[in-house]
N, C-alpha and C positions, 0 to 999 in steps of 0.2 A: 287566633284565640286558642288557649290552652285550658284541658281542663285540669285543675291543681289543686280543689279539695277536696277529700276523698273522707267521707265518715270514717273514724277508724272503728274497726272488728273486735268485739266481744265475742265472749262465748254463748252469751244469749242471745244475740241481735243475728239477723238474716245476714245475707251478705249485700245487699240492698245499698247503692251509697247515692248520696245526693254530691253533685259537683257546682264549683262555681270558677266562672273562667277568667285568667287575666291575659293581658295581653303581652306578648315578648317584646323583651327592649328592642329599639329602635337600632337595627345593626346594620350599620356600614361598611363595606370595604373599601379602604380608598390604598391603591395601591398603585405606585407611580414607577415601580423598580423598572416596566418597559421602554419608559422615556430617557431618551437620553440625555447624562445631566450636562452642567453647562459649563464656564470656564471653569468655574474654582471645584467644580466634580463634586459638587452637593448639592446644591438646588437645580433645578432645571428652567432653563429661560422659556419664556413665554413672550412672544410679539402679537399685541394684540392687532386689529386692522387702526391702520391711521387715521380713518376716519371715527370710528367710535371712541380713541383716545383724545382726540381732538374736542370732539363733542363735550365730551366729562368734563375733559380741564375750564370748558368756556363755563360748561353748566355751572360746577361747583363752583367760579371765581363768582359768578353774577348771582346763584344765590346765596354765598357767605356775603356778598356787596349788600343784596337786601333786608337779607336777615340782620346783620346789623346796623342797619338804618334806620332813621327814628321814624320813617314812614311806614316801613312792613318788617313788622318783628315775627314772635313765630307764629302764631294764629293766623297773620292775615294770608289771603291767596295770592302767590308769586304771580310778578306781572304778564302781560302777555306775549313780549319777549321773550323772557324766562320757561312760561309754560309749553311755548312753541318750542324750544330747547330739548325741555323736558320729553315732549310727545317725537322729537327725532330721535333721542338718545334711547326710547323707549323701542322706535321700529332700527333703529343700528343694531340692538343687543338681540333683538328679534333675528337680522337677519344671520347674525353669529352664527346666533343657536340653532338656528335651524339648519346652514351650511355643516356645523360640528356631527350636526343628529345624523344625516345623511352621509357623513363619513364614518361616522363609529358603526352604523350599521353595516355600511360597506366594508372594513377594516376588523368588524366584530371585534371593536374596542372602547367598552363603556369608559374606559379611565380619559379619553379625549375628553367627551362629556363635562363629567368630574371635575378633568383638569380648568377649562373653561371655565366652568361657573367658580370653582375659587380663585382662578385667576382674577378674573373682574370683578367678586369682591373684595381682591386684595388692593386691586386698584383704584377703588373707589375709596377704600379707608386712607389708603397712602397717601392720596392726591388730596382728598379732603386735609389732614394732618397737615402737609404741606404749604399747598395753598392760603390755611386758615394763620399757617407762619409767616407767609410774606405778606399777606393783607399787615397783621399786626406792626410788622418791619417797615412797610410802606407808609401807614400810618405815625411810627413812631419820628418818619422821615419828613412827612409833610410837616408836624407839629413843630420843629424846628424851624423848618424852613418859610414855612406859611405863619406870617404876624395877622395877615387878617381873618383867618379861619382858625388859630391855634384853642381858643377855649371848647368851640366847638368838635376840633378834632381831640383836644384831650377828653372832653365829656363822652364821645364814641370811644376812645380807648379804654375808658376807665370798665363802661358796659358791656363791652366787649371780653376785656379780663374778669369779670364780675361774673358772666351769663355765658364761659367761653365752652365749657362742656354740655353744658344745653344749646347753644349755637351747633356744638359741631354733631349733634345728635340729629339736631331738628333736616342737617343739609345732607347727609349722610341718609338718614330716615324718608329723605324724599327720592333719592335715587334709589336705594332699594326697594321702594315703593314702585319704583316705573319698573325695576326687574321682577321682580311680584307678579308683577301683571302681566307679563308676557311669560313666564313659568306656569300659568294657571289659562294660559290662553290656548286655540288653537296650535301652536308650536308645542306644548305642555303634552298635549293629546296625540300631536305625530310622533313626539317621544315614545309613549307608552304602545302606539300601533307599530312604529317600526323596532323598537329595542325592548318591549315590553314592560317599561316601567313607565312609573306614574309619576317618579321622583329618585333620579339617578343618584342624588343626595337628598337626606331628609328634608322636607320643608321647614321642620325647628330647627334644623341646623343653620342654613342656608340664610335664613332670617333672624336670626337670633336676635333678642332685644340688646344682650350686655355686645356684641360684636358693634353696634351702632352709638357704645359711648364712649368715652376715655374712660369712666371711675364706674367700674362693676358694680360701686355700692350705693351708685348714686340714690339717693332717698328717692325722687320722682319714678327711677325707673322702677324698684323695687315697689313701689306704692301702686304704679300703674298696669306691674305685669307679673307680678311676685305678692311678697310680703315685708312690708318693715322689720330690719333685724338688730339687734343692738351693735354698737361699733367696737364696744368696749369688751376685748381679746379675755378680760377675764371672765364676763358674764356668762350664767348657762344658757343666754339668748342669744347669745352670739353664733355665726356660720359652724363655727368647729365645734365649739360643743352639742351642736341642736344635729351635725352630720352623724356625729358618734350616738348619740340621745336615738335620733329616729331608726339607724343601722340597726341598732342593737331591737330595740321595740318590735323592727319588723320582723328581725328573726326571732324572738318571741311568737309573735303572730303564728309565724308558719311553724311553730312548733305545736303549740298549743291546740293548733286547729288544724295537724296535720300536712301542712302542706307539701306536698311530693312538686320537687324545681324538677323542668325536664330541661335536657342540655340546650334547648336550643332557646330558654329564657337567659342562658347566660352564653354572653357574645364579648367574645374581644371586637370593639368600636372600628379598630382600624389592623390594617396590616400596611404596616408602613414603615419600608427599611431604613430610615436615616432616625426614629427614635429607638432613644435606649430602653433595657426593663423598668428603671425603676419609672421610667414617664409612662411606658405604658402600663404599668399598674394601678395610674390614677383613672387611663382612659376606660377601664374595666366596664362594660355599660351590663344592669342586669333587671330584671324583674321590677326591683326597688327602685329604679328611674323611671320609671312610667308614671305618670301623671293620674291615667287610669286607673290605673291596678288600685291607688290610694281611694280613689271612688269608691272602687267596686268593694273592695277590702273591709272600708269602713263605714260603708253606706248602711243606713239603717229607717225603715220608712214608718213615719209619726203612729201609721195603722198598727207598727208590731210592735212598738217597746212598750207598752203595759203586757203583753204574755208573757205566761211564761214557756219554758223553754216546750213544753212538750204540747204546747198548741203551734211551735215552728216548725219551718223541715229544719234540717241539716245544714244549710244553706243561711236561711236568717239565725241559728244558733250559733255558726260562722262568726257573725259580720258581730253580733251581740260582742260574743267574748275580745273579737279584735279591740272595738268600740271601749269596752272597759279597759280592757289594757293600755290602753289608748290615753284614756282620761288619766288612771294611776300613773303611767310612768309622766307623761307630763306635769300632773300635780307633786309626786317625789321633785322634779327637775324644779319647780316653784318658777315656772314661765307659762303659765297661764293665765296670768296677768299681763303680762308684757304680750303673752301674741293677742289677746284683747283689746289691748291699749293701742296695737298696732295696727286695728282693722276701726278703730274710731279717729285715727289719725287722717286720713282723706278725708272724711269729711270735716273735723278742726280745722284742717288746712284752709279748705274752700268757705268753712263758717267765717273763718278771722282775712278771708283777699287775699291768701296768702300773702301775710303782711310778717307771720310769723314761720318759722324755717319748720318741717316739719319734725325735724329730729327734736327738735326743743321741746314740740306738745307735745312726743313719746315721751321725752323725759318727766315731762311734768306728770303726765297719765302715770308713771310708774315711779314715781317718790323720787327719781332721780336729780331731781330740783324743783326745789321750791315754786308754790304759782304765785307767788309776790314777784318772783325776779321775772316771772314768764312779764308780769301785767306793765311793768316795767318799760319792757321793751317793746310789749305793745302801742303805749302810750309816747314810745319814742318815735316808735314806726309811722304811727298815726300824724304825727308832728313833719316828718318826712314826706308822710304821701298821703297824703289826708285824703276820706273816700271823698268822691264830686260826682257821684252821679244820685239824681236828685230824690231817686228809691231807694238808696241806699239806710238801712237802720244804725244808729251807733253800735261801737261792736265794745261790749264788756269781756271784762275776765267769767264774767258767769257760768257760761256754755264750759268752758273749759271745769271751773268746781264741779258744776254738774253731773259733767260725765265721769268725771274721776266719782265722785258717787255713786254713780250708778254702773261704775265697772266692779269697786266692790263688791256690790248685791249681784252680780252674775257670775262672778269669778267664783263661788261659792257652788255654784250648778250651774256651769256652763254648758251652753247645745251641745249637743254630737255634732250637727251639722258646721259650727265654727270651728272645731277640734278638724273635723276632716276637711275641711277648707283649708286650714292650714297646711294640712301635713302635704296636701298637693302642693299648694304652695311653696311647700318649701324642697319637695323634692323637684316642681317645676323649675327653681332657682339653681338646685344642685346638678338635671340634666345638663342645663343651657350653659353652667358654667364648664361642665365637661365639655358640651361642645365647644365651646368660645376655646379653649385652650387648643383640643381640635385640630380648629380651625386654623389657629397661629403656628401650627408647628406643621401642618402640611405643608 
């Protein structure tokens, strides 16, 4: 924790200052120049033990087998085969890590570590990708070959290309989940006793949500662990325009309200000789990638915004001015509606069985198509896959007018507290996707 507000000095005022503290980016070195590389003299080979590579390939074939089956899709709990799988693959990576930990100590060589844990992330995204190739291959083999299972095999095929990046989310998402577990476990702790960290790699790196999908922009992932953003390259809701919108606003901020950056909130991510400058200038990680900082920044508590400023300290005078700036330049940017429309979008989703996509009920939420064509297609859906369970209520367009009315009448004075919701949000989206790149080029 740093402290980085500082009252600024008049010539009337004491020299007196109130501070408020954020936290420095999350900085990594991952630096591999000691290993030596491998045939082609750029990457360095990595031989994992044969028995944990063995493991993974069984795991991940049996549960992309389940996950696309019409018996256990992604919700339900993998059988007990599978689970018992699961809990070997979980004590193999245990006993890696703990082997690695006990040599980096001995060797006083973190980057072993390091190198280890992205190794086996990389091998877990590979083989997944792979794997989830040959299933489809295999399938597309038996459908020819097989006259008395062909409908049924091409009905799997079809859901399978339909649901194929949430498929490989879901199987992907459960082995990182067994590694999870054992990073946070007793082995987690011999780390931090014998090499003294707690996390030789960041824990949001290492788990990253967008590292666990094929489409970064997946709606679900962004709804589940982000923010809904628009797709459309020209919009000022879009990634690039809202990266440039909030950079800029925050350096506003720290001007405004003084903010003294001390060098060590601004961290080059990595040091790693095989990238070039201009790639590491994207990796640049600093103050403004903290998830925090945006908390703490814009946080404003319901007790103090009816004062005014000289019943505050210094501190909630802070957080007030950020707060306004906040509001204006987003309302200039005329995306105040849309990030509204995108924090009512999870629950449309789940209102209509997800029958309807949820980029649609964005669109519709922000004038971007019509709710005639929305009800349309709900009525098509419903013709599809009609509800059948026997609580279930009919589902109109209603809910959907509704809320587009009543995001009107708040988009007119929206909270503070949704305004800074987002901005985490979307700096939490803009971290992970630094790490996620990262990740691919170590």
């Amino acid at each position: 924790m740093f402290n980085l507000f500082k009252k600024k000095k008049s010539s009337d005022e004491s020299t007196t200052s109130t501070v408020l503290s954020l936290h420095p980016s999350c900085y990594v070195a991952i630096n591999f120049e000691q290993l030596l590389k491998g045939i082609d003299n750029v990457r360095i080979d990595v031989h994992l033990s044969p028995r944990f590579t063995e493991l993974g390939h069984q795991l991940i074939s049996e549960l992309l087998g389940e996950r696309s089956s019409s018996k256990r899709r992604f919700t339900d709990k993998p059988s007990d085969v599978v689970l018992k799988k699961l809990y070997a693959f979980n004590a193999s990576y245990a006993s890696l890590l703990t082997a690695t930990i006990h040599r980096a100590k001995e060797d006083k060589r973190l980057d072993l570590v390091q190198l280890l844990q992205i190794a086996v992330i990389k091998f877990v995204l590979t083989t997944v990708h792979s794997q989830a190739e040959q299933l489809l291959h295999q399938l597309r083999t038996d459908s020819v070959n097989e006259n008395t299972k062909k409908l049924d095999l091409h009905e799997r095929l079809l859901w399978i290309n339909r649901h194929k990046n949430n498929l490989l989310y879901q199987v992907t998402y459960e082995l990182f989940d067994q590694i999870h577990l054992v990073e946070l476990s007793h082995v987690g702790k011999l780390r931090e006793s014998l090499l003294g960290l707690a996390w030789s790699i960041p824990e949001e790196m290492l788990f990253n949500p967008l590292l666990q999908t094929p489409d970064m922009h997946n709606h679900q992932i962004l709804m589940s662990h982000y923010v809904l953003l628009s797709q459309d390259p020209d919009s000022n809701y879009g990634f690039k325009r809202l990266k440039v919108l909030i950079d800029q606003l925050l350096d506003e901020v720290s001007n405004i309200c003084h903010l003294q950056i001390e060098p060590k909130l601004e961290k080059q991510c990595v040091e790693h000789p095989i990238l070039d400058d201009e790639r590491m200038t994207s990796l640049i990680f600093s103050w403004k990638d903290v998830p925090d900082n945006m908390d703490i920044l814009f946080k404003i508590q319901d007790s103090f915004e009816g004062l005014e400023d000289n019943s505050a300290d210094a501190t909630q005078v802070c957080q007030r001015q950020a707060t306004k700036i906040l509001e204006q330049r987003l309302r200039q940017a005329q995306v105040i509606r849309h990030l509204l429309a995108a924090y009512e979008t999870p629950r449309l989703y789940e209102h209509y069985a997800k029958l309807l996509k949820p980029y649609l009920l964005y669109q519709a939420l922000c004038d971007e198509i019509k709710i005639e064509e929305v009800a349309v297609k709900l009525q098509n859906q419903l013709k599809i896959r009609p509800l059948r369970r026997p609580g279930d209520k009919p589902l109109y367009i209603t809910e959907l007018k509704n809320t587009k009315k009543r995001l009107t009448k708040v988009a007119r004075r929206p909270e503070s507290r949704i305004l800074r919701l987002f901005t985490t949000d979307f700096v939490t989206y803009q971290r992970d996707l630094k790490y996620y790149h990262l990740m691919q080029k170590a």
